[in-house]
MIGU-399683 format. One record per residue: residue in one letter; y, z, x of N, C-alpha, C in turn. Coordinates in steps of 0.02 Angstrom, whole numbers, plus 50000, padded with zeros to 5 digits. Atoms other than C-alpha are relative to their C-alpha. Layout:
MIGU-399683
aYZXYZXYZX;...
This chain:
MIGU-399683
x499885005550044514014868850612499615000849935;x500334998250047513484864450438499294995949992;x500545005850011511784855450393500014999849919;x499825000850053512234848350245499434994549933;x500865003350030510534841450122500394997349913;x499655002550062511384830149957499304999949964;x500844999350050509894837049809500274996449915;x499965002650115509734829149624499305005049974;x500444993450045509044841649508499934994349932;x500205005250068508234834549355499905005749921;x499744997250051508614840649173499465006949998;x500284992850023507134856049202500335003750073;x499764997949949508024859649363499615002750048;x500504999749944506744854749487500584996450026;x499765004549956507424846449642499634992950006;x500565005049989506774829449644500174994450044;x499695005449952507784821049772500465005050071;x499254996549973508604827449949499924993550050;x499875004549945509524817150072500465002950039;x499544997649945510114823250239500514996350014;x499445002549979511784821050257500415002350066;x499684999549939512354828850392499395004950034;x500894998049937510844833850541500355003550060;x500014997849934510864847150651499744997750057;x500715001649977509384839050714499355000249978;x500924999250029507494837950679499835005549960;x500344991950027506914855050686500205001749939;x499704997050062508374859450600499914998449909;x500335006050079508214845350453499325002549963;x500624997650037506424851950428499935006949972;x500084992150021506664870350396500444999949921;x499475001450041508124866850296499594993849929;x500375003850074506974854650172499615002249989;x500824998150001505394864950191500515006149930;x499564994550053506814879950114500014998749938;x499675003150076507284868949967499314997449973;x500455000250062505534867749917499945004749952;x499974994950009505764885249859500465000749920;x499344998450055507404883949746499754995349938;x499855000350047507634884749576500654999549960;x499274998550009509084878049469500154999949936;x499895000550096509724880849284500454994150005;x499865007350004510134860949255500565002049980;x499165003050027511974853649219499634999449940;x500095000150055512264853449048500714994949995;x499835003550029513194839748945500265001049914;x500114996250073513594845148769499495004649983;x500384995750005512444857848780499334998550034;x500725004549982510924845848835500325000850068;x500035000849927510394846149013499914993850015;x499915006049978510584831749109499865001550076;x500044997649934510104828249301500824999350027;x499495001349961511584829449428499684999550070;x499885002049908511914828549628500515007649996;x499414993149980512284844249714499944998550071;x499894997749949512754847149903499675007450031;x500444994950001511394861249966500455000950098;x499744998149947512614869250125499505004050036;x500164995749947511694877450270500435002750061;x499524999049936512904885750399499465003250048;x500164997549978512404888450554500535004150067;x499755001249978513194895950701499615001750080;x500335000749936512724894950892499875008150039;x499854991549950512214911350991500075000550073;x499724996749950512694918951133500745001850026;
């Protein structure tokens, strides 16, 4: 499945917001936000000016064995 984390990036394109939207579970939820302390993003732009948006940060996983 996917674990799906809804991020707002702010006009220097830090992350300054996530909200789990869809939960593998705990564990999972925590690796998956500890990750996205990491990322970097070149901000939405507006007429040329950056502006914050809302992105959808996908994690696929899939089951083993």
């Amino acid at each position: 499945g996917n674990e799906v984390i809804e991020i707002t990036i702010d006009e220097r394109g830090e992350i300054t917001n996530k909200v789990v939207l869809h939960s593998l579970g705990a564990d999972i939820d925590d690796k998956c936000l500890a990750a996205l302390e990491n990322w970097h993003f070149r901000p939405a732009t507006r007429n040329g000016t950056p502006i914050p948006s809302k992105q959808d940060a996908i994690f696929p996983f899939r089951a083993r064995g």
